[in-house]
N, CA, C and O atoms as a GROMACS GRO file, in nm:
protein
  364
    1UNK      N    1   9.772  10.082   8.484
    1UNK     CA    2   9.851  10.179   8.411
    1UNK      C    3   9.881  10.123   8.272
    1UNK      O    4   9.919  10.007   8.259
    2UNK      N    5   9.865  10.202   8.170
    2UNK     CA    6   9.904  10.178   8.032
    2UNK      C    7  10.048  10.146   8.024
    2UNK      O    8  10.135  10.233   8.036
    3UNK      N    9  10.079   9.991   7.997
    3UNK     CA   10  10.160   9.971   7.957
    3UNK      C   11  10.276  10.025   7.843
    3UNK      O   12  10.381   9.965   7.821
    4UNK      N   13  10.238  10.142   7.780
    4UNK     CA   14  10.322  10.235   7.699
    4UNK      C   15  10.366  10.319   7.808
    4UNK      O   16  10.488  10.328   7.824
    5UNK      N   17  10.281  10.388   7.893
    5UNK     CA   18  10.343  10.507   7.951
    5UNK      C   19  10.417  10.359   8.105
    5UNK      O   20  10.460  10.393   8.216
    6UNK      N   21  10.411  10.275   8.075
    6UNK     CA   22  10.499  10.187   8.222
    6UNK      C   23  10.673  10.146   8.139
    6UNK      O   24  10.774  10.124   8.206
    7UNK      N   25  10.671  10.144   8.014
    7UNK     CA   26  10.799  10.131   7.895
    7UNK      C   27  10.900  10.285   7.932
    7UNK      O   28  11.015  10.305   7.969
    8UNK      N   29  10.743  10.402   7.885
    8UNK     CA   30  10.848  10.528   7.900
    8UNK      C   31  10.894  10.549   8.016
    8UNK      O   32  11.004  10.603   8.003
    9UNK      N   33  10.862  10.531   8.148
    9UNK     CA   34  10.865  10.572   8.267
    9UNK      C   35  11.012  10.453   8.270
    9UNK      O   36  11.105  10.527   8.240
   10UNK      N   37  11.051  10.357   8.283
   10UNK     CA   38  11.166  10.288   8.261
   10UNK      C   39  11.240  10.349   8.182
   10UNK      O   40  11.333  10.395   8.248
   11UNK      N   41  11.249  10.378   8.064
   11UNK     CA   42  11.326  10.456   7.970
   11UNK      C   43  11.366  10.564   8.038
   11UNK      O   44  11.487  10.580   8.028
   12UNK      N   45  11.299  10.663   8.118
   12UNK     CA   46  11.356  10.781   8.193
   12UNK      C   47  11.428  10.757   8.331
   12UNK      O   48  11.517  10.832   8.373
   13UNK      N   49  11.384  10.655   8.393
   13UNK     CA   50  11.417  10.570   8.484
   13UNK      C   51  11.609  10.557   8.473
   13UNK      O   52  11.696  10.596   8.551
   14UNK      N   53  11.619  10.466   8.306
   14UNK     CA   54  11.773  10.415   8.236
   14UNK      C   55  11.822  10.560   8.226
   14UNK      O   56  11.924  10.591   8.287
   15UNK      N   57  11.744  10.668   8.140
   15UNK     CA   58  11.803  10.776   8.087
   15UNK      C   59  11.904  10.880   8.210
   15UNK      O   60  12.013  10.935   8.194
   16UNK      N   61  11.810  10.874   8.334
   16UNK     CA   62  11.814  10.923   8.450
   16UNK      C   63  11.945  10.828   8.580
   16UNK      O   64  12.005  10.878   8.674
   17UNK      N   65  11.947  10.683   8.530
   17UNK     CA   66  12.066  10.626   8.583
   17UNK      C   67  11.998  10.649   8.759
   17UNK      O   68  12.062  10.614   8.858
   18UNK      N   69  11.918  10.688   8.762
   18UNK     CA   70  11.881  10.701   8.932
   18UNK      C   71  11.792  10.546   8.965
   18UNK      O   72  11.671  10.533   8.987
   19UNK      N   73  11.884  10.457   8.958
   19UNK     CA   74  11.860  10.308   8.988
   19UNK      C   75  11.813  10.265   9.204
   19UNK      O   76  11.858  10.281   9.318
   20UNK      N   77  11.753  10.235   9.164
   20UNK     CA   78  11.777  10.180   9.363
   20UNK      C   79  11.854  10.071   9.375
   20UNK      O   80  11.875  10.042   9.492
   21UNK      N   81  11.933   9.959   9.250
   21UNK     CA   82  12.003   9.867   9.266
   21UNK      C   83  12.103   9.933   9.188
   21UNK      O   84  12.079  10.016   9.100
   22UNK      N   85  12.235   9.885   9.231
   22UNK     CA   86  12.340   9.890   9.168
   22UNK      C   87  12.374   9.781   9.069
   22UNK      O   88  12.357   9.662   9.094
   23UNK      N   89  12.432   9.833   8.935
   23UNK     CA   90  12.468   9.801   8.824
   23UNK      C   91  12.589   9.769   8.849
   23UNK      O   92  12.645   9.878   8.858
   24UNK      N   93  12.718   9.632   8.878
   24UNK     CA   94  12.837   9.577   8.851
   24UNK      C   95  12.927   9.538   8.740
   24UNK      O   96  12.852   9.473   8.667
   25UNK      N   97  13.048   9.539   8.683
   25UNK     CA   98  13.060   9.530   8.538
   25UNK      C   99  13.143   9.406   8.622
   25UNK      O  100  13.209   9.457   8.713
   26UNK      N  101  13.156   9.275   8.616
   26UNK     CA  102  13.224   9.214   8.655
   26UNK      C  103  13.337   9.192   8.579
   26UNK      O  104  13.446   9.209   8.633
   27UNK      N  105  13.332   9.148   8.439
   27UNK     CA  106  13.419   9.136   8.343
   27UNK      C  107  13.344   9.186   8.211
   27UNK      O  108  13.228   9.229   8.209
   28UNK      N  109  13.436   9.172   8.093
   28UNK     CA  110  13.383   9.240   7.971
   28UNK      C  111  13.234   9.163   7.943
   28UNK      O  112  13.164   9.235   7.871
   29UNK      N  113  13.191   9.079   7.967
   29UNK     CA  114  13.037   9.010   7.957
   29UNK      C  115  13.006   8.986   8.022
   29UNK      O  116  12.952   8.875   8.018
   30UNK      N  117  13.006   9.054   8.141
   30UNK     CA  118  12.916   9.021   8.258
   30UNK      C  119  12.865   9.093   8.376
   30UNK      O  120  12.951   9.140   8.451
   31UNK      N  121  12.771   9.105   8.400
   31UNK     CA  122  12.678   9.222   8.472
   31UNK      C  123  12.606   9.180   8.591
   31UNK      O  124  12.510   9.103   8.592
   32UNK      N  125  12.667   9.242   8.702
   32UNK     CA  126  12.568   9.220   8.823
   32UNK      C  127  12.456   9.293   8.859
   32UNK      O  128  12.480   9.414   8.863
   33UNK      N  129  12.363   9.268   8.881
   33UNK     CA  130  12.273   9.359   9.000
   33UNK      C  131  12.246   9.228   9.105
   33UNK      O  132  12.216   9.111   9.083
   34UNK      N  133  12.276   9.324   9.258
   34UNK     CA  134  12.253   9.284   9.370
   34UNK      C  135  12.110   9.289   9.372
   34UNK      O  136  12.059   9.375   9.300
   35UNK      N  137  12.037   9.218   9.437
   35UNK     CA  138  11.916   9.161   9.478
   35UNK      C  139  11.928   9.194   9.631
   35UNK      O  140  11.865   9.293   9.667
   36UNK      N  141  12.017   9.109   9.747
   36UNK     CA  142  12.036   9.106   9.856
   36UNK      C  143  12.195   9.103   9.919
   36UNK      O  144  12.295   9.044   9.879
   37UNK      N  145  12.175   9.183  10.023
   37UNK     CA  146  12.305   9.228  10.079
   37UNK      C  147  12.343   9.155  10.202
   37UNK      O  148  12.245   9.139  10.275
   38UNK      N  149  12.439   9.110  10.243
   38UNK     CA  150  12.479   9.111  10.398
   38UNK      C  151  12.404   9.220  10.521
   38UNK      O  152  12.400   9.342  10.500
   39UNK      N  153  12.368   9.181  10.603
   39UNK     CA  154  12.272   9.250  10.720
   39UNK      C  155  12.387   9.402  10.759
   39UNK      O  156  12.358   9.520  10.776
   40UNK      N  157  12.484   9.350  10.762
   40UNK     CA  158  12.641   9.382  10.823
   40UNK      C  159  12.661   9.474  10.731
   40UNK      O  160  12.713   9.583  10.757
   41UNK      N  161  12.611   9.430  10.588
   41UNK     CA  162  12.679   9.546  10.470
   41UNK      C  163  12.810   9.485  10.422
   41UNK      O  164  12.902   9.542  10.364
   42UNK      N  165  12.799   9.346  10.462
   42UNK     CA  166  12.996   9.322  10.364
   42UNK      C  167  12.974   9.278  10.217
   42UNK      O  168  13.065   9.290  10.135
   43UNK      N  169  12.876   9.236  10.189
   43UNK     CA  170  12.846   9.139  10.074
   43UNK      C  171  12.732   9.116  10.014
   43UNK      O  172  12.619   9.118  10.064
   44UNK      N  173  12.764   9.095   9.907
   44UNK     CA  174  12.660   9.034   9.815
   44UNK      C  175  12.578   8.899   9.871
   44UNK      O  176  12.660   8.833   9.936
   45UNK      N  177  12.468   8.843   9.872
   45UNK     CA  178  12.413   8.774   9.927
   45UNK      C  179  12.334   8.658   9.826
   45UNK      O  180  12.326   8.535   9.838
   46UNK      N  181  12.277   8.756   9.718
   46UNK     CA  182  12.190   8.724   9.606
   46UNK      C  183  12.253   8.829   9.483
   46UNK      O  184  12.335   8.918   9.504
   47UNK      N  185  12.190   8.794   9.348
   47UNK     CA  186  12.256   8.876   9.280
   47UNK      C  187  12.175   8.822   9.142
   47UNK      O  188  12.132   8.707   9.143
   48UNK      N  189  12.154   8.911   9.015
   48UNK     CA  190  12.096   8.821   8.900
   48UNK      C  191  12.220   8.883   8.766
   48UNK      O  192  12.245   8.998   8.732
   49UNK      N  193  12.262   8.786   8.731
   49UNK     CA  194  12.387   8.836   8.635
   49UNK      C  195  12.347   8.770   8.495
   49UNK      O  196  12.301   8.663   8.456
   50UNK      N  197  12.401   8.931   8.420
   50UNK     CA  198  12.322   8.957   8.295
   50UNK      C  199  12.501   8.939   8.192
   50UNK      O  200  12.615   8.944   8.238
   51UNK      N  201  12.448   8.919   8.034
   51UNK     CA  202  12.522   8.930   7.958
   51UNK      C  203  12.613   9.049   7.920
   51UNK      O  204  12.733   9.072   7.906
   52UNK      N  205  12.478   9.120   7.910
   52UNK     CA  206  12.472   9.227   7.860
   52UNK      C  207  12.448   9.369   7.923
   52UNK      O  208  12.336   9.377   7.973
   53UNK      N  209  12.522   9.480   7.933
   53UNK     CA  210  12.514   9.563   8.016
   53UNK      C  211  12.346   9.654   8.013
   53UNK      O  212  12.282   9.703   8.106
   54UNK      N  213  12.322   9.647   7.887
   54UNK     CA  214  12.181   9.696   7.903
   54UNK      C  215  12.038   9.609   7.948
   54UNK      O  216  11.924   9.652   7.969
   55UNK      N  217  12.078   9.510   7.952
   55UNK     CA  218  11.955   9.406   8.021
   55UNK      C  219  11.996   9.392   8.153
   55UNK      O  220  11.902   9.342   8.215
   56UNK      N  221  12.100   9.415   8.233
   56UNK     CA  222  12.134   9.453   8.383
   56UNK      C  223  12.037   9.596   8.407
   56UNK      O  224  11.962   9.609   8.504
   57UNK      N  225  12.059   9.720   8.279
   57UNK     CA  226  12.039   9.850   8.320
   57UNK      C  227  11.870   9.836   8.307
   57UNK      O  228  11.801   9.917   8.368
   58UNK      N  229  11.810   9.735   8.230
   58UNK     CA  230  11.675   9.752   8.222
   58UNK      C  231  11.630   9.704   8.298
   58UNK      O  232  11.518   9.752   8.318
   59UNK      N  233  11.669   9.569   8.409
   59UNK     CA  234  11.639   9.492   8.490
   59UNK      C  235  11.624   9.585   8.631
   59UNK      O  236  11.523   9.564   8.698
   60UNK      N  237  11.723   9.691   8.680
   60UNK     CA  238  11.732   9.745   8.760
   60UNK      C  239  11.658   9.898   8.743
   60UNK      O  240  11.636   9.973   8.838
   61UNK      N  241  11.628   9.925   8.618
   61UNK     CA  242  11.533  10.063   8.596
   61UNK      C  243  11.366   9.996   8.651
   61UNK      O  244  11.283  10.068   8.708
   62UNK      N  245  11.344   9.856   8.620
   62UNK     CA  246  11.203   9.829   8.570
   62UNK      C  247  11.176   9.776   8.714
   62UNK      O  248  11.059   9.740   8.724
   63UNK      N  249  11.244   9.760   8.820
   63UNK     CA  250  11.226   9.718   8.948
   63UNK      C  251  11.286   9.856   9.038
   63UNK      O  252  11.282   9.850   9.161
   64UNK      N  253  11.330   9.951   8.986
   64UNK     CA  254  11.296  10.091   9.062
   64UNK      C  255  11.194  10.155   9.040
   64UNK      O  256  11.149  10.228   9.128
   65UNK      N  257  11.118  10.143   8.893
   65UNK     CA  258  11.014  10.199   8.869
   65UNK      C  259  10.899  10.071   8.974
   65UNK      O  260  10.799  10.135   9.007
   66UNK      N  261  10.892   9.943   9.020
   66UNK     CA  262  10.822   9.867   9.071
   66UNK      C  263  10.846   9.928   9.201
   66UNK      O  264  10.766   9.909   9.292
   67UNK      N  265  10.942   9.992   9.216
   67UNK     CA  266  10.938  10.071   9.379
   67UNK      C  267  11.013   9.948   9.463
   67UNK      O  268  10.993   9.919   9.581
   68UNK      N  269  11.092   9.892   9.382
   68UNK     CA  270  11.179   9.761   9.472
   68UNK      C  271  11.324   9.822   9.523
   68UNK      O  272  11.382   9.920   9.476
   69UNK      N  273  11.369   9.736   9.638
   69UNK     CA  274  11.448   9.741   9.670
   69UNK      C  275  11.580   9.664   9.656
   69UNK      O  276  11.561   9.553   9.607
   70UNK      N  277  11.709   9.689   9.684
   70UNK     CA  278  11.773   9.508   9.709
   70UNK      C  279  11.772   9.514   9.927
   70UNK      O  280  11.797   9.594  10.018
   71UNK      N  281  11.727   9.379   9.908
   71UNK     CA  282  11.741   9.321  10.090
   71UNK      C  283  11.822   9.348  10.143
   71UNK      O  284  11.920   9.381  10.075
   72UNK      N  285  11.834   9.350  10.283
   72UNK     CA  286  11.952   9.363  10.377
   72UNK      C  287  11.875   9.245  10.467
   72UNK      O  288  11.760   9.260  10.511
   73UNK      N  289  11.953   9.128  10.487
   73UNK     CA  290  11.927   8.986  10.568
   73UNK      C  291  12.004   8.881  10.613
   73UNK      O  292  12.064   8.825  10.522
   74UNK      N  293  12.024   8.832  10.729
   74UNK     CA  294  12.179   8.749  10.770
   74UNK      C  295  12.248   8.844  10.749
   74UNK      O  296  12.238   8.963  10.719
   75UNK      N  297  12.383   8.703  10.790
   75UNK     CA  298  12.472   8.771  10.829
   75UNK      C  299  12.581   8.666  10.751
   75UNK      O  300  12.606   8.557  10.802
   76UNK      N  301  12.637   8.703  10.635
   76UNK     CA  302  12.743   8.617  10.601
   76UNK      C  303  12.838   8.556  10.642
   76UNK      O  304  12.891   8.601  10.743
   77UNK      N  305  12.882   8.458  10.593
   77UNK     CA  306  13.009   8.388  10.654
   77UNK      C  307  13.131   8.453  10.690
   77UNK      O  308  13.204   8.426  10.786
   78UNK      N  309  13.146   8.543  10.600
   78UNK     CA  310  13.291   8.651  10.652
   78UNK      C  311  13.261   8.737  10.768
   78UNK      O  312  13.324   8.749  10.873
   79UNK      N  313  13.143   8.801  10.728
   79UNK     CA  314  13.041   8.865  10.878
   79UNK      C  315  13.056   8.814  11.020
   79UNK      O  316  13.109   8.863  11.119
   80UNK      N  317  12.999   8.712  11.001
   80UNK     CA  318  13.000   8.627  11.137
   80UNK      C  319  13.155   8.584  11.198
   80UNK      O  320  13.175   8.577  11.319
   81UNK      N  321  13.253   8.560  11.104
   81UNK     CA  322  13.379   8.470  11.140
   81UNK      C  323  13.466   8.637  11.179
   81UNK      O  324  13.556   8.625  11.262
   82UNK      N  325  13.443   8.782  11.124
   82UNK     CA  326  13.504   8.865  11.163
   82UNK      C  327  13.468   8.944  11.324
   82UNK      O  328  13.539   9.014  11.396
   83UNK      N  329  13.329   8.896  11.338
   83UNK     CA  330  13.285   8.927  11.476
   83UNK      C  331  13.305   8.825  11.585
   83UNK      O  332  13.279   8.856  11.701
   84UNK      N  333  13.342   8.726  11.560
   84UNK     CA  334  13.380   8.601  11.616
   84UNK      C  335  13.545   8.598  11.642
   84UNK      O  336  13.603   8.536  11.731
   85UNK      N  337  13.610   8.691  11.531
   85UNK     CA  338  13.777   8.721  11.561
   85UNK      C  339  13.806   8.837  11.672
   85UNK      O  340  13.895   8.851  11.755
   86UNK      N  341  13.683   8.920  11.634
   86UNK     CA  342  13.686   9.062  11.723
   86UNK      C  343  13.646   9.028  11.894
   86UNK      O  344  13.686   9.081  11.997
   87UNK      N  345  13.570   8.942  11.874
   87UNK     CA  346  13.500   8.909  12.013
   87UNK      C  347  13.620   8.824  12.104
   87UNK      O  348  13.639   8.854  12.222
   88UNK      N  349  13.680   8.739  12.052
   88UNK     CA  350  13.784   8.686  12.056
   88UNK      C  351  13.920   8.742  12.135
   88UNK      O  352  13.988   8.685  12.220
   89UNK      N  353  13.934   8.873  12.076
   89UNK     CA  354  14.077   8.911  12.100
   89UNK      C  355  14.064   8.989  12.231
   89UNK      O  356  13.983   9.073  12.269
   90UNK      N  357  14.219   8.909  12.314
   90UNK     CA  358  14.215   8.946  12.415
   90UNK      C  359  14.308   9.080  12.417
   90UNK      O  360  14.401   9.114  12.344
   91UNK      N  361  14.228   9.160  12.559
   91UNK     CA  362  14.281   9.272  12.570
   91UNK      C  363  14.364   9.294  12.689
   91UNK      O  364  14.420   9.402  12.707
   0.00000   0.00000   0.00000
């Protein structure tokens, strides 16, 4: 594929905000996208953190247009220690 029409297709990608990773504003300079999640769904697992809010938004347009996902794998430490409290309690 022509690398011009693989630029515009990202550009409509940003314009369109229909990301498959989520965009985080952590503080005024600093930007998450998740990579990988907790199996469980509690947490962040992996993550690539940007300066700048538009190199988060291009990072996550140009790997939806790659047809990527972020992971779901393990089971985090809060994960495990809250099923371990639940399993726990007597009834």
């Amino acid at each position: 594929m022509d690398i011009t029409i693989q630029k515009q297709q990202i550009k409509e990608i940003q314009h369109s905000m229909e990301y498959n990773f989520d965009i985080i504003q952590e503080d005024d300079d600093r930007w998450v996208v998740p990579v990988s999640y907790c199996q469980m769904g509690c947490s962040i697992t992996s993550h690539v953190l940007f300066g700048l809010e538009e190199n988060a938004r291009y990072y996550a347009a140009k790997h939806t247009f790659l047809g990527k996902h972020p992971t779901y794998k393990g089971s985090c430490w809060e994960c495990v220690q809250k099923d371990l409290d639940r399993d726990l309690t007597i009834y």
